[in-house]
C-alpha positions in Angstrom: 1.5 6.1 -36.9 -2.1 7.6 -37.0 -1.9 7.6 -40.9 -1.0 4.1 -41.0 -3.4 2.7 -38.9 -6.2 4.8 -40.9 -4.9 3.8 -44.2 -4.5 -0.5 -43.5 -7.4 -1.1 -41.9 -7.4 -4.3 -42.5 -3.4 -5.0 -41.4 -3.3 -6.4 -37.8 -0.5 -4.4 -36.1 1.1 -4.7 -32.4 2.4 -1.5 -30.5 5.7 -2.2 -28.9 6.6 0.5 -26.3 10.0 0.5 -24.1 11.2 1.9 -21.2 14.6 2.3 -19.2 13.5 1.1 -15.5 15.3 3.9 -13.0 16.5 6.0 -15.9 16.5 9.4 -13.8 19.2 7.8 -11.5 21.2 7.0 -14.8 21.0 10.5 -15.5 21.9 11.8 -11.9 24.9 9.1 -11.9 26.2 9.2 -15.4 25.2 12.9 -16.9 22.9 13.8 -19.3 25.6 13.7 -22.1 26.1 10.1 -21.6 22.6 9.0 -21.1 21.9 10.8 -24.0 24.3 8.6 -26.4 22.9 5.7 -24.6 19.5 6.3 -25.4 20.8 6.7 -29.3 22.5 3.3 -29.2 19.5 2.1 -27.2 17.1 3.3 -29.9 19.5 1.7 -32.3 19.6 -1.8 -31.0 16.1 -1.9 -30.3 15.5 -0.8 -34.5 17.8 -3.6 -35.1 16.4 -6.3 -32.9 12.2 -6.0 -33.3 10.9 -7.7 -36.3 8.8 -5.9 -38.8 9.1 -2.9 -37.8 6.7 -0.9 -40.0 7.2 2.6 -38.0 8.9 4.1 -34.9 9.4 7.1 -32.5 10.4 8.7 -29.4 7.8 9.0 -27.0 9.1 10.3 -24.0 12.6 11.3 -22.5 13.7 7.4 -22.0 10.9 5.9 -24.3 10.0 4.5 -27.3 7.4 3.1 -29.3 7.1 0.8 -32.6 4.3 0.0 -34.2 5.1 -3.8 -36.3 2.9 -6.2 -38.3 1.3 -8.5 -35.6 3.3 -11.6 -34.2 3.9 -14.5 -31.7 7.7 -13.3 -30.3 9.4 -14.0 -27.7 10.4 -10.4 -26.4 11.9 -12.1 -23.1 14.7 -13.6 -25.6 15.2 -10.0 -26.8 16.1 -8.3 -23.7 19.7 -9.7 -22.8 20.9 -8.5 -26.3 20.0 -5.2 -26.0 21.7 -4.6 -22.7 25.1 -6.1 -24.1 28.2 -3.1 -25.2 26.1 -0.8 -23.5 28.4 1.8 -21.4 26.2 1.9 -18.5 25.8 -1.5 -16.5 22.7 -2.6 -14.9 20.7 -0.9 -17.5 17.1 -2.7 -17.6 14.5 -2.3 -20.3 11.3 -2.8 -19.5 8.7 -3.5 -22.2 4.9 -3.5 -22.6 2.6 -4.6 -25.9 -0.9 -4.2 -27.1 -1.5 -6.6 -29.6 -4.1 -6.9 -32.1 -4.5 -2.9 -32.0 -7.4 -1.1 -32.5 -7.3 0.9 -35.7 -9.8 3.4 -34.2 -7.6 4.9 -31.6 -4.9 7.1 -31.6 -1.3 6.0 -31.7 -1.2 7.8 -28.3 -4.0 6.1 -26.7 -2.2 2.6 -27.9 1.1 3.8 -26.1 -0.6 5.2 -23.1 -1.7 1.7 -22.6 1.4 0.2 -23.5 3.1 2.2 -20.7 0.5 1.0 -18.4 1.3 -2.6 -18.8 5.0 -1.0 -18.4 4.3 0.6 -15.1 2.6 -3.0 -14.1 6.3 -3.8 -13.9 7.0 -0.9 -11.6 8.1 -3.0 -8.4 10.0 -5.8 -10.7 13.7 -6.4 -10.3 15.6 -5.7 -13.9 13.9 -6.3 -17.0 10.7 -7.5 -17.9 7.6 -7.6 -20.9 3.8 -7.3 -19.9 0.8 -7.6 -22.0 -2.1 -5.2 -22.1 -4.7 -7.4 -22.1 -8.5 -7.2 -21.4 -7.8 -8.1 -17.5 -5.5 -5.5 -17.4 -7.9 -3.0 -19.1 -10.5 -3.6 -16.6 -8.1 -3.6 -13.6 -6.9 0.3 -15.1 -10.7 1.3 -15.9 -11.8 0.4 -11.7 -8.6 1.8 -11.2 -9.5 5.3 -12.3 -13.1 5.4 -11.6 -12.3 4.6 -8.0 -9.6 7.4 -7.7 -12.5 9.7 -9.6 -14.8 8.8 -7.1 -13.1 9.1 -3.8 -13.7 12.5 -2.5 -17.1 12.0 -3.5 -16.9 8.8 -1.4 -15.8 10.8 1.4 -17.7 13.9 1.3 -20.9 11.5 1.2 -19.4 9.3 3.9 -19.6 6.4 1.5 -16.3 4.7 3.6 -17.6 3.2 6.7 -15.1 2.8 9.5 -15.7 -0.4 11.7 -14.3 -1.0 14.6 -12.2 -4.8 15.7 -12.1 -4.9 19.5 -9.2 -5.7 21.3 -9.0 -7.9 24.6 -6.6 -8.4 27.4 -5.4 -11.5 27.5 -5.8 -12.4 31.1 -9.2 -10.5 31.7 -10.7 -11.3 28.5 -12.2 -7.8 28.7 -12.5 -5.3 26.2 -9.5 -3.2 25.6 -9.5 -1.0 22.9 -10.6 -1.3 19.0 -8.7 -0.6 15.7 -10.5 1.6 12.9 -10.6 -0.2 10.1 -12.3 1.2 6.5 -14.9 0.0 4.2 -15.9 1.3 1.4 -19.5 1.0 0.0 -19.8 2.4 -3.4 -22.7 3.4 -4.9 -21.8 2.3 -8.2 -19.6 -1.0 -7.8 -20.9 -2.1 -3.8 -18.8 -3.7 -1.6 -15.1 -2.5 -2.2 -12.2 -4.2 -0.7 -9.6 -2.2 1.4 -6.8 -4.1 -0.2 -8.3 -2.6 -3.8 -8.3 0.9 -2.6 -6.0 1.6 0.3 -2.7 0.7 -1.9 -4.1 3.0 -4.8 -4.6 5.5 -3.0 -0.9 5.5 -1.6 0.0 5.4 -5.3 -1.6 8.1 -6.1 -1.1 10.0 -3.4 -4.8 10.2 -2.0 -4.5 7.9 0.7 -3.8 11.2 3.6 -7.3 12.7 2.9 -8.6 8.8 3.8 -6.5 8.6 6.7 -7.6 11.6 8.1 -11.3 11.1 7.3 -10.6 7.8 9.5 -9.4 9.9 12.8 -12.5 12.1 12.4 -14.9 9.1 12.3 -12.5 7.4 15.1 -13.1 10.3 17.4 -16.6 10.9 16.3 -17.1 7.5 18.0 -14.5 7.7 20.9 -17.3 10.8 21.6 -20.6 8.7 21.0 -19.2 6.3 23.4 -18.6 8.9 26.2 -22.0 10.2 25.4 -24.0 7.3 25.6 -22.2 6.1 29.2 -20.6 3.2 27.5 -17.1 2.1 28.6 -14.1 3.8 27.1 -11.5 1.9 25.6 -8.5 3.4 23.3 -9.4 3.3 19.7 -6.4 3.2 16.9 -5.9 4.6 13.5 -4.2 3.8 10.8 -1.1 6.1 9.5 0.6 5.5 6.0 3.5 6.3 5.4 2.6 9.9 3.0 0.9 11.3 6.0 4.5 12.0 7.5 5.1 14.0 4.3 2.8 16.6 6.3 5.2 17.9 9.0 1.4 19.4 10.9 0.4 15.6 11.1 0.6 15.6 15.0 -0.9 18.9 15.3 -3.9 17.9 12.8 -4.5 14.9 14.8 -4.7 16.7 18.1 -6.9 19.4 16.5 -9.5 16.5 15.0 -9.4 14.8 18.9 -9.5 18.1 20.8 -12.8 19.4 18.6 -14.7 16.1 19.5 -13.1 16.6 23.5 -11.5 13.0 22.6 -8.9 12.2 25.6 -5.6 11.9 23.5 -4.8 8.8 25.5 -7.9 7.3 23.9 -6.7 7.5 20.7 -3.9 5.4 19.1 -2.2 5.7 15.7 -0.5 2.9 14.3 2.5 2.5 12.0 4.4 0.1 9.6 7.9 -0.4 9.8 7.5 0.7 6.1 7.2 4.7 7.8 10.7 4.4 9.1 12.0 3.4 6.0 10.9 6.6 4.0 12.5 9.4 6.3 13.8 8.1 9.3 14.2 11.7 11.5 11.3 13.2 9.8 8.9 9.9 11.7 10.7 10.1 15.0 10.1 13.9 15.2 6.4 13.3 14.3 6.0 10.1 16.8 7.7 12.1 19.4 5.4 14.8 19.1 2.6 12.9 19.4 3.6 11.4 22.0 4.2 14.3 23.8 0.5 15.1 23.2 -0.7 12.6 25.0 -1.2 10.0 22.1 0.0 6.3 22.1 2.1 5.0 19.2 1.7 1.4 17.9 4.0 -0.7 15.7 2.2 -2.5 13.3 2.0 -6.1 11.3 6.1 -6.6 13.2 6.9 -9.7 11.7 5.7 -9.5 8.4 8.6 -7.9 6.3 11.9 -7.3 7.6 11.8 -6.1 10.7 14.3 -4.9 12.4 15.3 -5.2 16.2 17.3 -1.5 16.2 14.1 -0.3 14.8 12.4 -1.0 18.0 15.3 0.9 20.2 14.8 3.8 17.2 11.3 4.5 17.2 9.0 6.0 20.3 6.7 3.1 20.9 4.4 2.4 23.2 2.8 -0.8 21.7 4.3 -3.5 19.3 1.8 -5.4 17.3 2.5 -8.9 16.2 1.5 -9.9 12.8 -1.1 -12.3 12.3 0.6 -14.4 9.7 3.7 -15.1 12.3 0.6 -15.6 14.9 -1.1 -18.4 12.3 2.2 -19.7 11.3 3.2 -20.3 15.0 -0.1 -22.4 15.0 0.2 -24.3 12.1 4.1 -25.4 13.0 3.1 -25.7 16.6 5.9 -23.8 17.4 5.6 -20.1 18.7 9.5 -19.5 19.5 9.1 -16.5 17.0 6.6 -15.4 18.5 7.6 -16.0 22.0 10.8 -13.8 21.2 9.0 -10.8 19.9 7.0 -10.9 23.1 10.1 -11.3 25.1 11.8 -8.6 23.2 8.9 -6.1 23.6 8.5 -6.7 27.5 12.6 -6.0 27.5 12.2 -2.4 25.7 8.9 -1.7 28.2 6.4 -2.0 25.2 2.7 -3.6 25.2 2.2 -6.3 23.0 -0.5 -7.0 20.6 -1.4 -10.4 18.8 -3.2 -9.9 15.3 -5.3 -12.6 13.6 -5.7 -15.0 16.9 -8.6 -17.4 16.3 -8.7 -20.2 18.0 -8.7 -20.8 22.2 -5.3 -22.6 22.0 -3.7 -19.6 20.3 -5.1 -17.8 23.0 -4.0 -19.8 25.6 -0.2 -20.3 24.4 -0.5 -16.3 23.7 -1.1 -15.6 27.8 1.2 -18.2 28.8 3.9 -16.0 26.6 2.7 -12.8 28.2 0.9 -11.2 25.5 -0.9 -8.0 26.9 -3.7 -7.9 24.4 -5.2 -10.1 21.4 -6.9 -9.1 18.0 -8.7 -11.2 15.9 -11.5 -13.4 14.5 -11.8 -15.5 18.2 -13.3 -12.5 19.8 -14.5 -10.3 17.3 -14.7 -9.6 13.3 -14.4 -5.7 12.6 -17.9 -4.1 13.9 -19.7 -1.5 12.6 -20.6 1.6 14.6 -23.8 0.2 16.3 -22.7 -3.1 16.1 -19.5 -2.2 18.2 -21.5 -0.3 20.7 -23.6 -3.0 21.2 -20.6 -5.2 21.8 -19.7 -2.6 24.4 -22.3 -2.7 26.1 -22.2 -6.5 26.5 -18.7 -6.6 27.1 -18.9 -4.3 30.0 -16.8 -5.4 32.9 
């Protein structure tokens, strides 16, 4: 393909790249034998089915990639073809294209890209075509430079961890905080969790983060008892690749114990997500740190699928309501949901937190359901360190 696209400089030319979504299961439930014939007839009906196909090759074990004269098609109207008289059913191809190619990169370089716009695809049901397209291109490049950069980011302390106060509902006093990251980078400024904290999961990063968090979380639980100030519970955030590490409890008790941190001053918080990945292997760890002395929270309940046996399976000591059933109950004026995951919590002998409250009737509806604590824009927006002293300190009882 190299020689081509050296020798027709001036031919426009798309790359065409393909890929068999789940393929390794296909191998595991039909043998490589099989799979191996299917990739053949695969290969065949794909020859047979893109136009202008000007040349063509195996990429990698279940992919494929054809360089053809550039086009308009409709590759969606391709797909259901392929998949017919094939042996194994619910066999999905996935596709991704680079049009308009440039004639000054490698074939390779082409079909990395190609396969990015495939892996776009990643969390899509059957088949499915992307485009790699300039938006896409700068998405991948802040991608990589912000995975490049991260252990920098930490090692210079470049991710600031604020802190959003928690109050009980009847008091109205301050009872505990959640830690909650930031990330201000030299190079692109304000970063958004929601751009970082998912692609570092992906990439497997997101532990070192997470554990960077409970330092600066009991740094501050520290500062706090230092300075005289009042002592509330402070939470952390725990994905769920930390429970990958079977020393997470003991790691988190060794972070608390070097700063002198009470471990009933320090909260970690989980999604239902957790369970999902290894059911024993998050009980063990949850009972463990229970057992030390930390509290366990259930976070953003409400937001997926939760599930009631969930909350007899787990060891909980908190369940935190989402903030979108929360704003939902609002806007429908009708908090029956949200009454029964109080009710349900009270039932099982678990706390109850309310996320995203911001108004005074929210509030007010919350405490009349018996909601132990509430989180959200009405009282506070996450604070930074000082900031959340200071609030403290004017919050004292």
């Amino acid at each position: 393909m190299d020689n081509l696209l050296f020798a027709y400089p001036d031919r426009s030319y798309d790359m065409v790249c393909s890929d068999i979504r789940d393929f390794k299961t296909l191998n595991e439930c039909y043998g490589r034998k099989s799979c191996d014939r299917l990739l053949h007839d695969l290969a065949q009906k794909l020859v047979d089915a893109i136009p202008d196909v000007v040349s063509c090759g195996r990429i990698g074990g279940d992919s494929f990639g054809f360089l053809i004269e550039h086009q308009h098609t409709d590759w969606t109207a391709i797909l259901d073809p392929l998949v017919r008289g094939m042996e194994v059913a619910h066999l999905f191809v996935r596709f991704g294209i680079v049009e308009n190619v440039d004639h000054s990169l490698l074939a390779s370089l082409i079909c990395d890209r190609a396969i990015l716009a495939i892996d776009e695809l990643r969390d899509s049901v059957g088949a499915g075509v992307l485009r790699y397209d300039d938006e896409l291109h700068a998405r991948k490049t802040m991608e990589g430079l912000l995975v490049e950069s991260m252990q920098e980011g930490i090692e210079q302390h470049q991710f600031l961890v604020c802190f959003q106060p928690k109050h009980d509902v009847v008091t109205g006093e301050v009872a505990g905080a959640e830690a909650l990251v930031r990330w201000e980078h030299p190079e692109l400024g304000f970063v958004r969790p929601d751009a970082f904290i998912t692609l570092f999961e992906r990439n497997g990063l997101i532990s070192a983060l997470d554990r960077y968090v409970c330092r600066e979380a009991c740094r501050q639980i520290a500062r706090i008892r230092d300075k005289g100030l009042m002592a509330v519970p402070i939470s952390i955030n725990i994905s769920p690749l930390d429970f990958d590490d079977h020393e997470l409890p003991s790691h988190i008790k060794a972070i608390a114990d070097e700063y002198g941190v009470d471990h009933e001053l320090l909260h970690v918080e989980l999604t239902e997500t957790a369970y999902a990945e290894d059911p024993d292997v998050v009980v063990h760890a949850l009972e463990e740190l229970r057992a030390y002395g930390f509290k366990v929270e259930l976070d953003d309940f409400g937001s997926g699928y939760s599930s009631l046996a969930l909350l007899n399976r787990l060891p909980l000591d908190v369940l935190k309501i989402d903030g979108g059933m929360v704003q939902d109950a609002s806007r429908l004026n009708d908090y029956r949901i949200v009454w029964s995951a109080i009710q349900i919590a009270q039932l099982l002998g678990l706390k109850t937190v309310a996320e995203g409250v911001e108004t005074s009737e929210e509030v007010q509806r919350l405490k009349e359901m018996g909601c132990d604590f509430i989180q959200g824009f009405y009282y506070a927006r996450p604070l930074q360190r000082d900031e959340f002293e200071r609030y403290l300190q004017a919050n004292r009882p």
